[in-house]
N, C-alpha and C positions, 0 to 999 in steps of 0.2 A: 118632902124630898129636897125643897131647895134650900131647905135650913141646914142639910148636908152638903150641899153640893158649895155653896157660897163661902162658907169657911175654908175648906178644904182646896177651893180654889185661888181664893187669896193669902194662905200661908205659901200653897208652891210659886204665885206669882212675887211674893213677898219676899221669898229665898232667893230666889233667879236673880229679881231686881237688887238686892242685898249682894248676891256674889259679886253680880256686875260691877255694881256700886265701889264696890272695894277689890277690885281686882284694878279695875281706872285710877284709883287712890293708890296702891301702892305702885304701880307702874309711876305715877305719878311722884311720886315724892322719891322715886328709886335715879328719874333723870335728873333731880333737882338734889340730888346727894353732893356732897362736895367733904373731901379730905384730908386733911394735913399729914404730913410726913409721919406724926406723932402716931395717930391713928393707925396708920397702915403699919407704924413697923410694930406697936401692939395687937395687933391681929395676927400680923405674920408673927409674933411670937407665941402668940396663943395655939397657932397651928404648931408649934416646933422649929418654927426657922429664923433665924437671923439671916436679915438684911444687912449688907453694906450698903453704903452711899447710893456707887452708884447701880446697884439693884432698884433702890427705895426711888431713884430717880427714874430709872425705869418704869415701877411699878406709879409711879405718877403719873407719865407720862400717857401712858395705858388705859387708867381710869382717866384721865381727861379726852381720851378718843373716842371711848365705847359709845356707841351711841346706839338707841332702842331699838329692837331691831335686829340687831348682827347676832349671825347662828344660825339663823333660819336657814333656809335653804331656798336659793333662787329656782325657779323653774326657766 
């Protein structure tokens, strides 16, 4: 019986610890992102939009406030 139970317990601890793992990793490397102008106005092109200046200055300005976190909802 524990030749079942021991596997099947350490693949879904294995998952859990796995998601965890990488849900910290990518939070992680999402606050250590950093952009150049070049970047953002290829993306915003890639959506369909053209940036002027001072939009793309904006949109700089933007990604350098966001901090982890914001969205959420206060209680």
């Amino acid at each position: 019986m524990w030749e079942y139970i021991i596997p099947i317990l350490t693949l879904i601890i294995g998952l859990v610890g796995g998601f965890a793992i990488g849900v910290w990793y990518l939070k992680n490397q999402m606050t250590n992102m950093q952009m150049d102008e070049k970047q953002l106005q290829q993306i915003a092109r890639s959506m369909g939009m053209n940036l002027n200046q001072k939009q793309l200055n904006q949109m700089t300005r933007r990604m350098q406030n966001v901090k982890p976190g914001i969205g959420k909802k206060k209680k």
